[in-house]
C-alpha positions in Angstrom: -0.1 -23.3 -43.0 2.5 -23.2 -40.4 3.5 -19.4 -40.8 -0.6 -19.1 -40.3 -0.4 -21.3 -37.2 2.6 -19.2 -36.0 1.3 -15.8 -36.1 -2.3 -17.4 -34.6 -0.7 -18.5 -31.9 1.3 -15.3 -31.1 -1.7 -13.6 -31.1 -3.5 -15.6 -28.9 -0.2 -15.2 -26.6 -0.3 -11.4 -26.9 -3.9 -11.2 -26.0 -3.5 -13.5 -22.8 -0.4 -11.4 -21.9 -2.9 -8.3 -22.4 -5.5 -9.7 -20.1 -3.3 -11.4 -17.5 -1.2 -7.8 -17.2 -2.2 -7.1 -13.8 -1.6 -10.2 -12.3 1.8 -10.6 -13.8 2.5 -6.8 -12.6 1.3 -7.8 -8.9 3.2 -10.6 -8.9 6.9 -8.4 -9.8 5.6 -6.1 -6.9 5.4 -8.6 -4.4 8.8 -10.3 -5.6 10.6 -6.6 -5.5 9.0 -6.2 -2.2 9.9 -9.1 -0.3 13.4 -9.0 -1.9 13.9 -5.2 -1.2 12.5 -5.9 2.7 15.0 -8.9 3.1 17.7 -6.5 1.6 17.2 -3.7 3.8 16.7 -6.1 7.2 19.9 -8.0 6.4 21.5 -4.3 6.3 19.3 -3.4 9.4 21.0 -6.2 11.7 24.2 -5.8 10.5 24.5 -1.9 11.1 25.0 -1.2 7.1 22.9 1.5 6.9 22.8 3.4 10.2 25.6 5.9 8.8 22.5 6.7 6.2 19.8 6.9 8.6 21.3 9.3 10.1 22.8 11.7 7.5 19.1 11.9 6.3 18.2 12.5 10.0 21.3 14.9 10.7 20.0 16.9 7.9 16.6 17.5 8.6 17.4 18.1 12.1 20.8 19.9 11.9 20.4 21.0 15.7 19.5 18.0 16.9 16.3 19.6 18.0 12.4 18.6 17.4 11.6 22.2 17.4 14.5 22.9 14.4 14.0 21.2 11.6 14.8 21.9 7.6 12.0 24.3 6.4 9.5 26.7 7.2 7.5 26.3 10.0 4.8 25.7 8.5 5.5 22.8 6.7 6.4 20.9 9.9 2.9 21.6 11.1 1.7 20.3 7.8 3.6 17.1 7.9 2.4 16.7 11.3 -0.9 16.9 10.4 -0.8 14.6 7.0 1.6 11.9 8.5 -2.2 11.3 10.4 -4.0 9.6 7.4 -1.2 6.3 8.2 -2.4 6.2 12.0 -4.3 3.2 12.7 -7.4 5.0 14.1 -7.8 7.2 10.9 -7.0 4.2 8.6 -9.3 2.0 10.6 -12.3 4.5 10.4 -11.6 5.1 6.5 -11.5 1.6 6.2 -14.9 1.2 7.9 -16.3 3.8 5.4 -15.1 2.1 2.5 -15.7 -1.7 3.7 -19.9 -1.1 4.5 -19.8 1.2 1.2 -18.5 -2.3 -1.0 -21.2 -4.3 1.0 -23.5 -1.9 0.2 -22.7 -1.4 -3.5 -22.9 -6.0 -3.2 -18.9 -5.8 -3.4 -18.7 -8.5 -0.7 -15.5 -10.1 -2.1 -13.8 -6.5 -2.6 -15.1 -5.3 1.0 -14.2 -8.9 2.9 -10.7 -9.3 1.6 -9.9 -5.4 1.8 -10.9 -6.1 5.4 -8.8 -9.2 5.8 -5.9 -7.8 4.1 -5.9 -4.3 6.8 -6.1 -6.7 9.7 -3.6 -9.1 7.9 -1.2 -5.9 7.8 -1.7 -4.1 11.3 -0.6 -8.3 12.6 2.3 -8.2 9.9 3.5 -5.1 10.9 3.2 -5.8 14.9 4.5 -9.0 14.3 7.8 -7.6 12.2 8.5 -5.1 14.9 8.6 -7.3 17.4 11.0 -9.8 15.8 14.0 -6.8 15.1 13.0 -4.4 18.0 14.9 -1.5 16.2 15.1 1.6 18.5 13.8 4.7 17.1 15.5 7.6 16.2 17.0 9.9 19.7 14.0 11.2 21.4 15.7 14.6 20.4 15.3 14.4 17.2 11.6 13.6 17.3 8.8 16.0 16.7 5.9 13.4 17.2 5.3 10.7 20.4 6.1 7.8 19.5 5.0 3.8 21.3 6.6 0.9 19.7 9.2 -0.6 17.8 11.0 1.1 14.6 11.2 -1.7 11.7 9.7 -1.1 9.9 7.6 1.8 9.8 4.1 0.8 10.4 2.3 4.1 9.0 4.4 3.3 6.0 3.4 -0.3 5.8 -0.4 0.1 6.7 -0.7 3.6 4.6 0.8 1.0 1.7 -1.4 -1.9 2.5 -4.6 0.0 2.3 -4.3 3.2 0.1 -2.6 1.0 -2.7 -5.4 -1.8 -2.4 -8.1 1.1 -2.6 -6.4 2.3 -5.9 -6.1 -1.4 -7.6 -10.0 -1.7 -6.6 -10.8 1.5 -8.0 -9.0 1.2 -11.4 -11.5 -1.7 -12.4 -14.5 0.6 -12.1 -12.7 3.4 -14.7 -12.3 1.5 -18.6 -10.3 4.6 -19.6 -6.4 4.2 -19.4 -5.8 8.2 -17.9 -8.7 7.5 -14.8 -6.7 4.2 -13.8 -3.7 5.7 -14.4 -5.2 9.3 -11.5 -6.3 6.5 -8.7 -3.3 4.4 -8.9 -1.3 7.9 -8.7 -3.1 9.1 -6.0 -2.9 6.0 -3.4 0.8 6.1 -4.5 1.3 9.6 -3.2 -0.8 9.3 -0.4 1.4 6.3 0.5 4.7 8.8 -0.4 3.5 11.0 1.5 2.5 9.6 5.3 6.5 7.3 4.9 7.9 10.8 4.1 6.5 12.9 7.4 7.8 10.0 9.1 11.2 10.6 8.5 10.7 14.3 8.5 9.2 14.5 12.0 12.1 12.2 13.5 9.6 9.5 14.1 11.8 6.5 12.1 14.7 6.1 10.2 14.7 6.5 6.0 15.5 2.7 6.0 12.2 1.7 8.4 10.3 3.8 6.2 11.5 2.2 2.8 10.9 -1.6 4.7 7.6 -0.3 5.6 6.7 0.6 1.9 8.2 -2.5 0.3 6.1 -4.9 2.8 3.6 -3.3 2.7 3.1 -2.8 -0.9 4.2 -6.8 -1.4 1.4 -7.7 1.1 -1.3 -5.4 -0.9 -0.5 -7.1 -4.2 -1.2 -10.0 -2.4 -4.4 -9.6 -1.3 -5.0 -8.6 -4.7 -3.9 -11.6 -6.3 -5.8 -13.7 -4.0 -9.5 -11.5 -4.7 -8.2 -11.7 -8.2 -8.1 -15.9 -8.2 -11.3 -15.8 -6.1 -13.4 -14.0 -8.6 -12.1 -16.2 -11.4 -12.7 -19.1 -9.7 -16.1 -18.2 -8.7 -17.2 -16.6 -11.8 -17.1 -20.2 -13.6 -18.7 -21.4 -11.0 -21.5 -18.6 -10.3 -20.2 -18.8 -6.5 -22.6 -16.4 -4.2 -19.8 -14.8 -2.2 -18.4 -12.5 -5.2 -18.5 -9.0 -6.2 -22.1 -8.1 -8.2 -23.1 -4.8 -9.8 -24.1 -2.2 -7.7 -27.9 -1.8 -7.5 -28.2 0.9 -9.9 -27.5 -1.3 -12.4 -30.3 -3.5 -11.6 -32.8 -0.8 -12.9 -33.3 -0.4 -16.5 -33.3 3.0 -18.4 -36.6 4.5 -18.6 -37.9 6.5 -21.4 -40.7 8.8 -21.0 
């Protein structure tokens, strides 16, 4: 009877584990985050890693030159035009897209909080820039105009916050594993690739870049794990202001 309590009881552990996955797997983002962010500040201050900032810098731009960096032409053209989809205007009109699509599809807890957590991270990452005021990189190096702060990066951060929130939300429409596994790859690169041109074009240093990522991803997780308690919550208690299925799914198959 015990040894059939025993192995009841694991099981009943291993399929809460299962179900509670993603929460526990937010949860290890956001604590890597913060700590990776209060790392990298803490070295920021202190002037730890400058000498790295600006090997990476020194050897994408060997001539100290916008016009001379590492590579083909043609790729710094390209990574002036991708390092665009972390701007807040393009972001902001993305977001827009996405935001009336949820409310339209009756997603208002998905399309609310995405909103809340895109303002919540435009505020976080004006608010963390103006608390270290971290010069950017020599205007010689840079290839793109530039108008605030440097730590951290806020394409980085806000290319985080809302690509990597989009992929989470997405993964819960797809049931099979190699679907969730595209989205969450693509918001992942998308976010790789607007810190990258960053640091390519002279516009921060690696380290801003990394903060921005680490904060950024931290605050997306978090705005996850708050929709995620919501819906629970609300679920039990049939609350109005949660996600529904899309009106499709209100019409029943007909046969003819």
């Amino acid at each position: 009877m015990t040894s059939s309590r025993t192995i009841n009881f694991f099981r009943r552990a291993l399929r809460i584990a299962r179900t509670e996955l993603a929460a526990v797997s937010a949860l290890f983002v956001v604590a890597a985050g913060l700590a990776i962010f209060a790392n990298l500040a803490e070295d920021m201050r202190e002037g730890e890693g400058q000498a790295f900032d600006q090997a990476v810098l020194s050897a994408l731009r060997p001539h100290a030159s916008p016009s001379d960096a590492w590579g083909p032409r043609w790729l710094e053209e390209g990574a002036g035009d991708l390092t665009s989809l972390g701007s807040i205007a393009v972001l902001m009109l993305f977001a827009t897209i996405v935001i009336l699509f949820l409310f339209l599809q009756r997603k208002r807890l998905s399309g609310l909080l995405l909103l809340v957590g895109l303002g919540g991270g435009v505020m976080l990452s004006e608010g963390l820039k103006s608390v270290f005021e971290r010069d950017r990189p020599p205007e010689i190096y840079r290839a793109v105009a530039t108008i605030n702060a440097s730590f951290p990066s806020g394409h980085a951060l806000l290319s985080a916050v809302f690509y990597l929130s989009i992929a989470v939300m997405l993964t819960r429409a797809f049931p099979r594993r190699r679907f969730k596994v595209y989205v969450l790859g693509v918001g992942v690169v998308l976010t790789l690739i607007v810190g990258l041109t960053r640091i390519y074009l002279g516009a921060h240093w690696t380290t801003d870049v990394l903060a921005g990522w680490s904060v950024g991803s931290a605050w997306a997780m978090t705005t996850w794990l708050v929709a995620y308690a919501i819906e629970r919550r609300q679920m039990v208690r049939h609350a109005r202001l949660r996600d529904e299925p899309s009106p499709d799914a209100d019409t029943p198959d007909t046969v003819a």
